[in-house]
Structures are given as C-alpha cells and as structure tokens.
N, C-alpha and C positions, 0 to 999 in steps of 0.2 A: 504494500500500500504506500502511502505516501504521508508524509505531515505538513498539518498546516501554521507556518511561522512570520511572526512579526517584522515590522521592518526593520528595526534594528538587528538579529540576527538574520534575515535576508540581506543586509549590507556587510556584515563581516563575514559570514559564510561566500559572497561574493566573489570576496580575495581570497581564498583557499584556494591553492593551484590543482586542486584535483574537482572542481566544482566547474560547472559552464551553466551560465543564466540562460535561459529560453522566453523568448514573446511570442505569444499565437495570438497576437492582437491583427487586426487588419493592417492593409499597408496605409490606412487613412488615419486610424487609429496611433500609429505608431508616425506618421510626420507628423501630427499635432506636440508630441511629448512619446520621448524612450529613455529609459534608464541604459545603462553601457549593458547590451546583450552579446552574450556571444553564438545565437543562432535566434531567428525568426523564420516565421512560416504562419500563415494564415490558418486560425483553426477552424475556420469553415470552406476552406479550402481540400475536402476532404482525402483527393489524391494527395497532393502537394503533401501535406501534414502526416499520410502515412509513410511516404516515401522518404519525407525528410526521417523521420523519429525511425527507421529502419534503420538509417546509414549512422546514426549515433553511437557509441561508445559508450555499453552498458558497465562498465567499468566504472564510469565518470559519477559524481553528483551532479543533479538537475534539479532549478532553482526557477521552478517555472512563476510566469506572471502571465495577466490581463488587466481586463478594465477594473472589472469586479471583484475576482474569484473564480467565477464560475467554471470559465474554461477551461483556465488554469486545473484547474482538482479536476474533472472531465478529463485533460490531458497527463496527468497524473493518473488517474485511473487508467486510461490508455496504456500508457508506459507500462503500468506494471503487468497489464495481463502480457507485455510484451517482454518482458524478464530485465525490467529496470527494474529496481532495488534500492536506489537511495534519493528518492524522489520528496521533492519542497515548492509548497504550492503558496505564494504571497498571500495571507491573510487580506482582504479587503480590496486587491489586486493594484492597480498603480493610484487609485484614489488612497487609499491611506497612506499613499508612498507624498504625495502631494497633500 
C-alpha cells in the first residue's frame, strides 16, 4: 500500500537520493504551479500513465502528488498492485503545499 504524509516530510523525504517525486496533474494543471518533480505524466491520460509507471524503478521511493489527493492515493494504489512498495501520496495534494 502506500502512506499518506505531510508537507513537511514530503519536502525532506524529497532530498533523499533514493526517492523521485511524481505529478499526475495535467499538463494545464502543472504550468499554473509545480513543485521540482522528477517524473510527470497525466493521470487521466490513461495509456500514457500506465506506460510511464511501467518503465519506473521499483527499487526507488515514490513521492506522489496532485491537486487534491485524490489521484495521487489512486496512483499509489496503482503502483502497488504493480509491485511498488514504498509509495507516499501528498496529504491535501499541492493545495496544502501552497
């Protein structure tokens, strides 16, 4: 499964060199306002989004974000039935980051 964490440990888990931040915000969504990601993909994009989270490096920590939440935990869920394992889904999504 995944857990759901604050902003403040979403920003220091950030800098852990074994962690990579993810946005599945839109691409309209994310010219408005991005925190420094290091992979995006549209999660209503639903080829795109599975393709991308295929080629990912289940090794890694995934420090996923949205607008909300929602998608976020949704893609978190995704992950895991796909044998991701150390999965973090932004509490409140980029509104409480703002």
């Amino acid at each position: 499964m995944y857990r759901e964490i604050g902003v403040e440990t979403f920003k220091r888990m950030s800098q852990e060199e074994n962690a990579l931040v993810l946005d599945v915000r839109t691409p309209g969504e994310v010219s408005e306002f991005a925190l420094d990601y290091d992979v995006q993909v549209d999660f209503f994009d639903r080829d795109e989004l599975l393709q991308t989270l295929q080629a990912l490096d289940r090794s890694k920590a995934y420090l996923v974000y949205c607008h909300s939440g929602q998608r976020s935990a949704n893609t978190c869920c995704l992950m895991a039935d796909m044998g991701f394992e150390r999965l973090y889904s932004l509490k409140g999504g980029i509104g409480a980051w703002t």
